[in-house]
N, C-alpha and C positions, 0 to 999 in steps of 0.2 A: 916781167911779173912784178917786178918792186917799184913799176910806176905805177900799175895801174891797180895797186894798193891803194895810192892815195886817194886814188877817183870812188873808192867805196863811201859809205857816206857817215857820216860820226856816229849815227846814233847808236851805229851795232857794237860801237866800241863803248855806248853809256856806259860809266859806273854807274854801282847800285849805292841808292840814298841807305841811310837809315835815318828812319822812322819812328817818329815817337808822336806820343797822346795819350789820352785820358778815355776811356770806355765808361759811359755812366747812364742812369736811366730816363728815356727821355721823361716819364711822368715827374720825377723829383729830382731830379738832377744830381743825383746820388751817387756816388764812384761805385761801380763793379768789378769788385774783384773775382777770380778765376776765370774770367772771361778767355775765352783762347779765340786767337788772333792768327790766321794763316795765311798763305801766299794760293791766291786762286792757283789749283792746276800742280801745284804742290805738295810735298809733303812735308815744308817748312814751315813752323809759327815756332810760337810765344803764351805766354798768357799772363794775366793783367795782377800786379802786384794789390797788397791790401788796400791802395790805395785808387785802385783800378787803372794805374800808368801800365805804358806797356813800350820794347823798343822792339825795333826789327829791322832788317835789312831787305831791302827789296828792289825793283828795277823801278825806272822815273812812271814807268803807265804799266805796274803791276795794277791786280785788284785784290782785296784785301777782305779777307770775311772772318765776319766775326759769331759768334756761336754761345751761349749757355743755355744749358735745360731749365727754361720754364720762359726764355725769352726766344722771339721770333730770331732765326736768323740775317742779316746784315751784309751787305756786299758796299764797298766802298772802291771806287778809282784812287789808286795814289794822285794823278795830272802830274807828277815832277814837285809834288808838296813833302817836305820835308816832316812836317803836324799835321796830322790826321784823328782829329777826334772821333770818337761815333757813338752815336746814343741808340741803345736798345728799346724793344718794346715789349712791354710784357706781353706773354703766349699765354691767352687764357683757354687754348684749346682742351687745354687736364678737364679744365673744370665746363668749358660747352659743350661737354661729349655726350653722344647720345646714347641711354643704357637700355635696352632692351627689358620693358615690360609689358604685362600682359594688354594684346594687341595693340601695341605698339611703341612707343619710342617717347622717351621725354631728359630732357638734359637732366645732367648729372646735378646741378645744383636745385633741379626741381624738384628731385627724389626726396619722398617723405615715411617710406616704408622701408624694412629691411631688406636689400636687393644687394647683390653680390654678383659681379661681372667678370667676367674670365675671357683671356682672350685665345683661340684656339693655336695662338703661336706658343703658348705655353705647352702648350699638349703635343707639339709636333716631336719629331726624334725619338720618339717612345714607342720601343717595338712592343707593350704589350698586348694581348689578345682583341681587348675591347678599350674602350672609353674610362667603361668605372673604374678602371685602375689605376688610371692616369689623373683619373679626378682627385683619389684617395688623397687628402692632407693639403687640395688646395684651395678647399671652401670652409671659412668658418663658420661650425653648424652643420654641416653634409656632413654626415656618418656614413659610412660604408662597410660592412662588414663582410669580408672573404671567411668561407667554410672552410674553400681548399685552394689548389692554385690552377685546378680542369678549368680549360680555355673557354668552354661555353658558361661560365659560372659568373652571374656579375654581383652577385651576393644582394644582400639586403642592403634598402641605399632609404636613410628615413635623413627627414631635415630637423634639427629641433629636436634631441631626445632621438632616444635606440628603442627596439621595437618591446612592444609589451607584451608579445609571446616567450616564454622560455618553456625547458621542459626539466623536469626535478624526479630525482632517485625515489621512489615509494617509500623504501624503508631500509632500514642493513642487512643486507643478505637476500634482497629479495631484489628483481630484477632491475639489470642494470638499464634498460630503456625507459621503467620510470613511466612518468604521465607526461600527457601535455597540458600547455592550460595558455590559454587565451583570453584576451578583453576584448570588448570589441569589434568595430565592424574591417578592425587594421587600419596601420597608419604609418604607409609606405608614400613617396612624394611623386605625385604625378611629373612623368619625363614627357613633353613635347617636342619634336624635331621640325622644325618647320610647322609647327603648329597642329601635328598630329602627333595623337599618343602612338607613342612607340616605348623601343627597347632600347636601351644603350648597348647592349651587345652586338648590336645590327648595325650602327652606325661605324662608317670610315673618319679614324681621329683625324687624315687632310684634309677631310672637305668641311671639318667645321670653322666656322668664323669665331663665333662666341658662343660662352653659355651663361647664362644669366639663371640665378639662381633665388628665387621671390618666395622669404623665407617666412611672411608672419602674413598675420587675415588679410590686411590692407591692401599691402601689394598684390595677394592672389585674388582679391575679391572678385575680380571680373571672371573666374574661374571657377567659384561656387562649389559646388560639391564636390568637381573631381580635385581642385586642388585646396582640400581642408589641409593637408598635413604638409602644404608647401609646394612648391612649381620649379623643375630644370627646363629652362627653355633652351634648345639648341636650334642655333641658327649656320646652315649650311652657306658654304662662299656661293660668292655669286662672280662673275668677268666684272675686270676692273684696267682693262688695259684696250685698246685700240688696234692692238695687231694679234695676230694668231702666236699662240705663248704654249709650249709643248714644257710639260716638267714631268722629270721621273728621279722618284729615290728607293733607296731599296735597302736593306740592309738582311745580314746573316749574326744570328745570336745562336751562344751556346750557353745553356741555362745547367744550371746547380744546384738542389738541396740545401737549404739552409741547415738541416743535421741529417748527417749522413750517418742513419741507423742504426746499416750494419757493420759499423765500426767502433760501435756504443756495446755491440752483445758478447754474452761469452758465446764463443763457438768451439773451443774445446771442449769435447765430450765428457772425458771425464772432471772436469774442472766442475762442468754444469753436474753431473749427475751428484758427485761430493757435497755441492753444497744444496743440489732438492734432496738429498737424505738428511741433512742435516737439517734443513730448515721443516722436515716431515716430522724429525724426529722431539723438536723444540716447539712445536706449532700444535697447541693446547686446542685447536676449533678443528682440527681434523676426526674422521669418524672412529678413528681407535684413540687408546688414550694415547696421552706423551711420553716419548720414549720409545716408541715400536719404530718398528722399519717398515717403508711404503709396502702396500701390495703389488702395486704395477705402477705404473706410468700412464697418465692425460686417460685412466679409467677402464685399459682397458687389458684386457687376462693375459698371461704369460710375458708379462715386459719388464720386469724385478724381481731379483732375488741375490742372497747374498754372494751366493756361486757367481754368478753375472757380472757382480760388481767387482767381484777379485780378478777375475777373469782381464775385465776392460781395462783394470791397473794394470793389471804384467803387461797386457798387448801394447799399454801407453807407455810404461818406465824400464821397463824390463826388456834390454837390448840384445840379449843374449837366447830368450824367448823365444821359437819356432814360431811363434803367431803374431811376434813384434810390426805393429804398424799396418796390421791385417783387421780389416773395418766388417770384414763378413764371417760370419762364425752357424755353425750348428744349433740349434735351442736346444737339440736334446742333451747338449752336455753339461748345462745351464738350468736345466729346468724347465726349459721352455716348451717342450713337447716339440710336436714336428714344426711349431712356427721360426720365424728364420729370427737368428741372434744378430744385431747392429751393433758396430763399436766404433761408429760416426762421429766426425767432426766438422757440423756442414752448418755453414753461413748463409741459412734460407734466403737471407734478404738481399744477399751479397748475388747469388741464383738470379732475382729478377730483375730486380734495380739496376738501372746504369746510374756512373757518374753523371751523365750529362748527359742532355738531349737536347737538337738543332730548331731553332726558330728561324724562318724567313718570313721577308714581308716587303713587298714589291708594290709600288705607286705611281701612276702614269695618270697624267691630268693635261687635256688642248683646253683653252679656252680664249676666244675675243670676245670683241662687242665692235660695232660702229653706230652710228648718231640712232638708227632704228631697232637693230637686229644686236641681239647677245646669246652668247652659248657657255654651258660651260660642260665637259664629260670628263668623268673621273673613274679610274678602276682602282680595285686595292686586291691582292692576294696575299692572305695570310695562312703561312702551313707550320706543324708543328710536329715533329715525330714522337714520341710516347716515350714513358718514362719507363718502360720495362725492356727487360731485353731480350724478351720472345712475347707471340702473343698478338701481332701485326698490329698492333696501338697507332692511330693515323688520325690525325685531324685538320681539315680543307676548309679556309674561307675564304667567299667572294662578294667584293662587294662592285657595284654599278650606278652611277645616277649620272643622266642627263638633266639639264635646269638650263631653258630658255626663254627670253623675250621677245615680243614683237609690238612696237610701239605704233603702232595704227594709227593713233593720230598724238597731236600735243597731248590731249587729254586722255589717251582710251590707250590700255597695254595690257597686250594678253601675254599671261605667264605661263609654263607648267614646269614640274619637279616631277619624274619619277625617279627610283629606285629599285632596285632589284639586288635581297639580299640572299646565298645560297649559302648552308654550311652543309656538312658530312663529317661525323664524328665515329669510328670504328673502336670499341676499345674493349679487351678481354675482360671476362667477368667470372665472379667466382658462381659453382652450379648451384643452382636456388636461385641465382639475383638478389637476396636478402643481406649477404656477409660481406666487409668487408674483407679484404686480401688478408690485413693485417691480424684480423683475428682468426683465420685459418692456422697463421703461424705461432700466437700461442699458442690455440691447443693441439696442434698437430705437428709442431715445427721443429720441436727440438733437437737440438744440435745433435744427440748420439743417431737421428737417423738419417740416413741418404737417401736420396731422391730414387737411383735405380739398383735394384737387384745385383749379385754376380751375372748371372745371366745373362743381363740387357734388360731384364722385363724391368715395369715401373713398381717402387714399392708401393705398399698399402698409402703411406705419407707420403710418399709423390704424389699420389690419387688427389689425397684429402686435400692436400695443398697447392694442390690447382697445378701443381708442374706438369701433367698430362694435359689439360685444360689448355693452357697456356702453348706447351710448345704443336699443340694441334692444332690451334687457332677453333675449335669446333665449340668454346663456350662465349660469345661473347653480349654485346648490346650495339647495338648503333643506330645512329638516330640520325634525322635527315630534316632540314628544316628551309623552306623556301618562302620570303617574302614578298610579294611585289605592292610597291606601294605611287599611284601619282594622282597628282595633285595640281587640278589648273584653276588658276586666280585671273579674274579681271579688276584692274585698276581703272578708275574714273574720276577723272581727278576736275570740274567744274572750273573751280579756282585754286589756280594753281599756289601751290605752299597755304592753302589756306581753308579749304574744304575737298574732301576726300571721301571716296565712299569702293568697298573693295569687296567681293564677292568670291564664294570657292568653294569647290567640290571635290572631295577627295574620295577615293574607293582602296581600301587594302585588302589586300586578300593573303592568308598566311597559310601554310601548307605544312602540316610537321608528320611526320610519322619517327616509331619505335620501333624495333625489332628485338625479340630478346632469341637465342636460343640457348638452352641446358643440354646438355646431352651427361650421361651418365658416364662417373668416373670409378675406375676401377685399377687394383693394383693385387698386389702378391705379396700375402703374408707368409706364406708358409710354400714351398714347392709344389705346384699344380692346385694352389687353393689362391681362385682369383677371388677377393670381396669389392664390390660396391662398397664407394662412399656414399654415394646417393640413390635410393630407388628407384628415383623415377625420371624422364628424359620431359622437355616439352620445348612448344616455340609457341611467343606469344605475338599477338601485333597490335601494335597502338596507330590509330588514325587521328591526327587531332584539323577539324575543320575552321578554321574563321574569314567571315566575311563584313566588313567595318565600311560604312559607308559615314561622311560627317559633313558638314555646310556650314558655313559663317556669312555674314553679311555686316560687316564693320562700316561705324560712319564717322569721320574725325574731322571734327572742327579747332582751328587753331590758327582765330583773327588777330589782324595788327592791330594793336591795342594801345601804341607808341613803346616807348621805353621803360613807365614806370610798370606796366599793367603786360602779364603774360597768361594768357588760356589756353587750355588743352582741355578740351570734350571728348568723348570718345562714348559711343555706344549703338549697342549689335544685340545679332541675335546668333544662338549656336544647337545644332539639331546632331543628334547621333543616332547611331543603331546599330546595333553588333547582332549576329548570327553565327552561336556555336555551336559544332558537332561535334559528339565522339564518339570513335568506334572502337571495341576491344572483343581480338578475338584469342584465345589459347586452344592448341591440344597437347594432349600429353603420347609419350611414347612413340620417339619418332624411328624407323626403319631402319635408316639410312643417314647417318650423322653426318654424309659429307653433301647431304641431296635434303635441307631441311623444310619439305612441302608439308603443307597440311594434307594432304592427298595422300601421302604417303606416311603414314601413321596406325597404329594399331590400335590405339583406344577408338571407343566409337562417342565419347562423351567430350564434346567441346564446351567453353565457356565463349558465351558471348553477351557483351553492356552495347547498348546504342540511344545514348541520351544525348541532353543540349540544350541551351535556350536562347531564349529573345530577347533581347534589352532594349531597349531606348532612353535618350534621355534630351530635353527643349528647354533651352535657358533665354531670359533675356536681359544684360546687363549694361550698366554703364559707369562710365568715370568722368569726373569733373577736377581740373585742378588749375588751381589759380595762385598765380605770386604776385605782390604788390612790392613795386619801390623794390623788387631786386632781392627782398630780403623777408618778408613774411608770405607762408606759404599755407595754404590748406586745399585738402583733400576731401573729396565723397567719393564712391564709392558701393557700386549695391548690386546684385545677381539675385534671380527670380527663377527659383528651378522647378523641373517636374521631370519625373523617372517613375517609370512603368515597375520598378520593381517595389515600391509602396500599395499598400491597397488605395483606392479612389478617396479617401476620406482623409490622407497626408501625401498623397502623391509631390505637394508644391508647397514647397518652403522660399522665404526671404531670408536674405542675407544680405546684413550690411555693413558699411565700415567705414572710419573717419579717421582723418591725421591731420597735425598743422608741424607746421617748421618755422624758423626761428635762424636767419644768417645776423647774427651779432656782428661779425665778420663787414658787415657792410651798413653796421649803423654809422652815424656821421660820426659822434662820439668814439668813434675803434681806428678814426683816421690816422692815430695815432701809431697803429700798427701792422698799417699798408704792407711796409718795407720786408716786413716777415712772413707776415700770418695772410695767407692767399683767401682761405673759405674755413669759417665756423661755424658751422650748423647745429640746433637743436632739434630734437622732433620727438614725435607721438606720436601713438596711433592705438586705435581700439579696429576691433571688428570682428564677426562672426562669419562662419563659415559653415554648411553643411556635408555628412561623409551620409554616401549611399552605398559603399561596397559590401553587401548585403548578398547574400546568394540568392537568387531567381525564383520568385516562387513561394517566400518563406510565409508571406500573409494565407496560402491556402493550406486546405486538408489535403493531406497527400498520400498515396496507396500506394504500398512499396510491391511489387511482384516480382515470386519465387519459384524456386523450383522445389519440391519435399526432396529429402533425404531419406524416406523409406521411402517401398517399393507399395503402391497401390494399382490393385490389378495387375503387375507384374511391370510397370512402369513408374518413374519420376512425375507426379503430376505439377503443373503451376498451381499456387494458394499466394493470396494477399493477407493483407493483414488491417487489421481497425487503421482510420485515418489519423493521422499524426494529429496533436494538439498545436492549435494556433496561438501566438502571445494573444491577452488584453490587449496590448497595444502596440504598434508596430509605426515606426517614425527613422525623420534623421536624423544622426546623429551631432550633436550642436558644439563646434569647436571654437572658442572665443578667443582671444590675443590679445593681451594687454603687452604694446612694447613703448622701449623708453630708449634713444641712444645720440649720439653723436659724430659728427664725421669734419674732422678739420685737415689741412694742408697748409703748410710752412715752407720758407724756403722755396717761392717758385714752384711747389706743388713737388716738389720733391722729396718731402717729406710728409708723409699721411698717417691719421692718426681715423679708428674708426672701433667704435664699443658702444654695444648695445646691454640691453638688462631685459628680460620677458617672463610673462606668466601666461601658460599654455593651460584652461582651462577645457575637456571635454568631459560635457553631460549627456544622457541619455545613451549609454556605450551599453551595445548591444552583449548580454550577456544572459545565463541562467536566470531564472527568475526565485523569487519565492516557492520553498518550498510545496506539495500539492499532497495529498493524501497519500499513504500507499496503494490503498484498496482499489485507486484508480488507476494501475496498471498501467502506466505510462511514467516517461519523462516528464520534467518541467520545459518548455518551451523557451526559447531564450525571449527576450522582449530589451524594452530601450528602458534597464534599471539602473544600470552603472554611470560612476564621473569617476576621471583622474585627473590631474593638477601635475603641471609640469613647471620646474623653475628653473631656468638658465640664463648663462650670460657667457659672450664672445668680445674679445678686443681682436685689432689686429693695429699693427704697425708695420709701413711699409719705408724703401727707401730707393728714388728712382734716378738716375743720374746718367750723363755721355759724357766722351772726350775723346780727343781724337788719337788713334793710334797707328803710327804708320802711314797718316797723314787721310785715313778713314776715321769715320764715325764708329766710335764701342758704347754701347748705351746697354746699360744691366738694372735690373732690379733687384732687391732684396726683399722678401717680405718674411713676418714670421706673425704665425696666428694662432688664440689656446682659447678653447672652450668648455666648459661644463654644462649639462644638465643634471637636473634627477628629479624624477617623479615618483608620485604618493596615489595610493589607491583612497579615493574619499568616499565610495559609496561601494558596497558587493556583500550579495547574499552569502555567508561564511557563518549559520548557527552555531558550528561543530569546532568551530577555532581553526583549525586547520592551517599549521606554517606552512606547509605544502604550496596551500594554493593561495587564491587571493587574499585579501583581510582586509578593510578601513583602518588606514594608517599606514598599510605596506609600503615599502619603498621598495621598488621595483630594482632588482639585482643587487639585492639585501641577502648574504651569505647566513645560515643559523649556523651553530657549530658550539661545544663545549668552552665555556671558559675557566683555564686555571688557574690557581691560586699560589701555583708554586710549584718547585719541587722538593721531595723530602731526601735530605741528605743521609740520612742512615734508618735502619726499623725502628730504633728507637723511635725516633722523632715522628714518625708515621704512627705508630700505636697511641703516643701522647697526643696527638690531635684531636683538639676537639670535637665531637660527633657534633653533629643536629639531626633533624629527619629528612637531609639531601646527600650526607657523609657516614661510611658504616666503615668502622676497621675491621679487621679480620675476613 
């Protein structure tokens, strides 16, 4: 063995060199520092001093790669060299990337509008319900506002400015629901999926690629009326690989109450009763004077008096007591008559609520492609169990979409995208369907009463607060919603990378229904006296129909022009048309609460609505944009509408829009600042855009038909009523943009800088009009009288970076982004002043409220104040 050692051959015994050089850039020969420098097939390197030297150890025919973000990467042979220099090249891929706008695509340094790109790997890992929650905080300008945290909820999602409906309290003391009050025709942001309006709640967060976010006139212009208030475009994955590629993730969450309520209340009974006499007895707006003792309790006879209250102290402190810690008592020794005495200490909220409730959410996606043929199928199930802890609270999604190509020839590829989206949502309800849960338990909730009788039977306040409701499962809501949506495109592509023309027909069809049922709750106030909380029982059913049919015919031109000169053309045509129905049916007084047919029911009076309409809408737009020398940029921009819900006399509005830019960045003069500064842009843009979302119909006279509420000939007959009043004028509404902003990259593009400035002008905003005579018996019509004025501005700063760890790639980013709006009402019929409602001049989510001047430290000093005729002592 120890000869035939020698016979091995030297190389295997090479030492390893070390290795040194210089890392610098090939355009300026510049030393780069932090470069990192590794050993192919290792997880050995270095990385490059301030002066971009660097040493290492390696074997005679290692290879060598070298790496920083914003520069291509590098592979170098040692050969048995001792010096190994190596020059980078800048990676200008940041900045040639292509941003998704409307129909279609244009680099990122050609971008002259407000646009904002998201990449759907930001979105991934997040078990929440939908989309828009995942979005919330990562678009500067996307508002999103959540009601509640119900999984089917994707809240109001405005771009530019929060919405301009609120609703405001009447007066003091007078109902807490208040008005509503609206401007406008609304100005929520049209969401695209694939280039169909859809929902964000319906979409799978894996299967999105990007969303691109086209926030002011210019950028939506090719978009027209549906997107006046701004455009989400989300674009779904496509196959990107050559072999067959199966992935599945899945995860299990258990979710938590940010305030856990019923750990906030008093639920000591007499703790709570001590201090509502005290606060009865101090509390000057009550219906006797101050100073008396309640009559009862939440209003109703025999539930206070002072026997009672002495009574619940001994039972509470007094250990020695016969009745000590005994929660059920007699009325009549109390006062109460034969109703039954409660000496409760019950935690309603603690009854329904759990701590936690379980989220899953499971994803399995195959997808290839080869040189003709690609596929890609994706499933998601999302389930969530409810947040109560009786009551059978369930909520089920699924989602589905196939997306394939077939390349028919160089030039010719037929695509299609369907989807299929199902939910099911079961969830206990209080009876009426009008109340929430929570206010059951003020007024019926309080802590001296228990849920059930000695007995077993339910008390009256189990009834009322849904605790029968609930553990019977016999009151609830549930709603059922089934999407299917596809969509097949032909690509025609003439010359190739150079003229394009692309074609598609989509059909949706959306399927929802409701279900309510009430059944009557009942409990036991007094032994063998059952009362109703509620009269009456019923089951209602909601059908909701839609049928969307939509076409585009896109043409995109984008000649070589050489290097100094870049074109993108772009213009099409776009056709819509929705078909909705609805059906509502109710009866009251159902049989059989556990068998809830309409069949089986006692009343012989149903209610039943069966309306709907017909929309359409034919645009034909286009875009021009052109960059010289690399660095001066301008845009046109212009969409041509018409929508069937105008009369014939404004059915068709123009809209148009214009931007230039401005790369300083790549004037000769900024040579100076290559080494840092990667892209400075300036830009502008104006442009108008049209809103139609107007309710169906509103230019005609319309006859409402009823049924009377007396009895004629011994029957309900139908009667109509005079035809509604039409505006003088009826139009679209006209949304203008004036934006102004900036977008630079430093550092290799690792560092971005982007801030804009905007003024959101809408005239003609559909609203009440001028007041009309009394005598004439009607309302005022609404018509196109109103403008508001929106002023806002967004920066953001980003910070993007790699290196290797563990001899992999870690590459993170950092961004952080702050925006403001606020908008002013400039035009709204308001004779009567009214802070309520609108006014010229309001600022929208403007608080009224008393202002003071002080407090007064002792009566003196209150008496000695100066009066006027706003301030009166005494």
């Amino acid at each position: 063995m120890a000869i035939l050692l020698f016979l091995v051959p030297s190389e295997v015994f090479a030492q390893k060199l070390t290795i040194s050089g210089f890392v610098k850039e090939a355009a300026t020969n510049e030393p780069v520092p932090g470069a990192v420098v590794m050993i192919k097939g290792t997880s050995v390197g270095t990385s490059t001093d301030a002066n971009g030297a660097y040493t290492i150890k390696a074997d005679a025919n290692a290879v060598l790669v070298c790496q920083l973000f914003g520069y291509k990467t590098v592979e170098v042979n040692v050969s048995k060299r001792s010096n190994v220099d190596i020059l980078l090249q800048e990676d200008t891929q940041m900045l040639d990337a292509t941003v998704v706008v409307g129909y279609g695509t244009l680099k990122k340094t050609q971008l002259v509008g407000a646009v904002e790109n998201l990449s759907g790997e930001e979105l991934e890992g997040r078990t929440n319900s939908n989309v828009t929650r995942s979005l919330q905080g990562q678009i500067p300008g996307l508002n999103i506002v959540q009601a509640d945290g119900k999984p089917t909820h994707q809240g109001s999602i405005t771009i530019r400015g929060n919405g301009t409906s609120y609703q405001s309290r009447q007066k003091v003391g007078g109902s807490a629901k208040g008005a509503k009050h609206s401007i406008g025709q609304g100005s929520s942001a049209l969401v695209l999926i694939d280039g169909v309006e859809g929902d964000l709640t319906t979409v799978n967060p894996e299967d999105i690629e990007t969303v691109a976010v086209l926030k002011d006139a210019a950028s939506a212009a090719v978009y027209g009326a549906r997107g006046a208030f701004g455009v989400i475009l989300v674009t779904t994955k496509t196959p990107k690989t050559d072999k067959i590629s199966v992935n599945y993730n899945g995860s299990v969450s258990l979710n938590r109450r940010n305030i856990m309520w019923e750990d906030e209340l008093v639920t000591d009974g007499l703790q709570w009763l001590d201090t509502f006499v005290e606060f009865f007895r101090n509390d000057k707006r009550t219906p006797t004077s101050a100073g008396s003792l309640p009559g009862n309790v939440n209003n109703r006879s025999n539930t206070y008096s002072e026997a009672y209250h002495e009574e619940f102290r001994r039972r509470k402190t007094d250990p020695a007591y016969e009745n000590y810690g005994k929660i059920y008592g007699d009325g009549k020794d109390v006062g109460f008559g034969n109703n039954y005495a409660y000496y409760g200490s019950t935690n309603w909220l603690d009854m329904f609520y759990k701590d936690m409730n379980m989220t899953q959410n499971h994803n399995l996606s195959i997808n290839g492609a080869s040189e003709k043929v690609s596929y890609a199928i994706s499933g998601r199930y999302y389930g969530q169990d409810g947040i109560y802890k009786l009551g059978n609270e369930d909520f089920n999604q699924f989602n589905l979409r196939a997306k394939g190509s077939i390349k028919i020839t160089d030039w010719l590829k037929l695509t299609n995208n369907t989807s299929v989206f199902k939910r099911k949502y079961h969830q206990p309800m209080v009876s009426g369907g009008s109340q929430p849960l929570l206010r059951q338990f003020e007024h019926r909730g309080q802590p001296i009463y228990p849920a059930f009788n000695e007995d077993g039977t339910l008390t009256f306040y189990g009834a009322s607060c849904m605790y029968g409701a609930f553990e019977d499962g016999n009151t609830y809501q549930e709603n059922n919603k089934l999407d299917v949506i596809t969509s097949t495109t032909l690509d025609f592509e003439p010359i190739k990378n150079v003229l394009k023309f692309t074609g598609d027909f989509t059909y949706k069809a959306i399927r929802s229904t409701q279900a309510r049922v009430s059944c009557i709750q009942s409990g036991y106030s007094a032994p063998g006296a059952l009362e109703n909380y509620n009269s009456s029982s019923y089951k209602s059913d909601w059908r909701f129909n839609t049928d969307y049919i939509s076409s585009n015919i896109v043409g995109t031109y984008t000649p070589k022009l050489g290097d100094n000169h870049d074109l993108n053309i772009v213009a099409g045509w776009n056709l819509e048309k929705t078909n909705y129905r609805r059906l509502y049916l109710t009866r009251k007084d159902l049989l059989y609460p556990s068998i809830p047919s309409f069949e089986l029911m006692a009343s012989d009076e149903y209610g039943v609505e069966d309306r709907g309409h017909d929309k359409s809408m034919v645009g034909f737009f286009g875009r021009v944009n052109y960059t010289l020398l690399n660095r001066y940029i301008v845009e046109v921009a212009a969409r041509y509408d018409g929508s069937s819900l105008f009369p014939s006399y404004s059915q068709w509005g123009f809209f148009p829009s214009a931007s230039v830019g401005w790369r300083l960045s790549e004037e000769p003069w900024m040579e100076w600042s290559k080494s840092w500064m990667n892209n400075f842009k300036l830009r502008a843009n104006v442009g108008s855009l049209g809103n139609a979302t107007i309710d169906p119909y509103s230019f005609l006279e319309l006859m409402g038909v009823s049924k009377s509420s007396k009895l004629i000939n011994g029957e309900k007959v139908p009667y109509t009523t005079a035809a509604s009043i039409i505006p003088d004028n009826l139009t679209w509404e006209t949304v203008t943009t004036y934006d102004a902003g900036l977008d630079a990259d430093f550092l290799k593009s690792r560092l971005s800088i982007s801030a804009d400035y905007y003024v959101r002008d809408v005239k003609d905003m559909f609203i009440q009009g001028p007041d009309l005579p009394e005598v004439l018996g009607d309302s005022t019509p609404k018509g196109n009288y109103g403008a508001i004025q929106t002023k806002g501005w967004e920066a953001t700063i980003g910070w993007r970076d790699s290196f290797k760890l563990a001899g992999k790639d870690f590459n993170y980013n950092i961004k952080a982004s702050v925006w403001d709006s606020r908008t002013w009402v400039k035009t709204y019929y308001n004779i009567n002043g009214d802070i309520l409602n609108y006014y010229e001049g309001k600022e929208l989510g403007e608080i009224w409220g008393f202002r003071t001047d002080g407090y007064f430290l002792s009566n003196e000093e209150a008496n000695n104040w100066a009066t006027d005729k706003f301030h009166k002592n005494g």
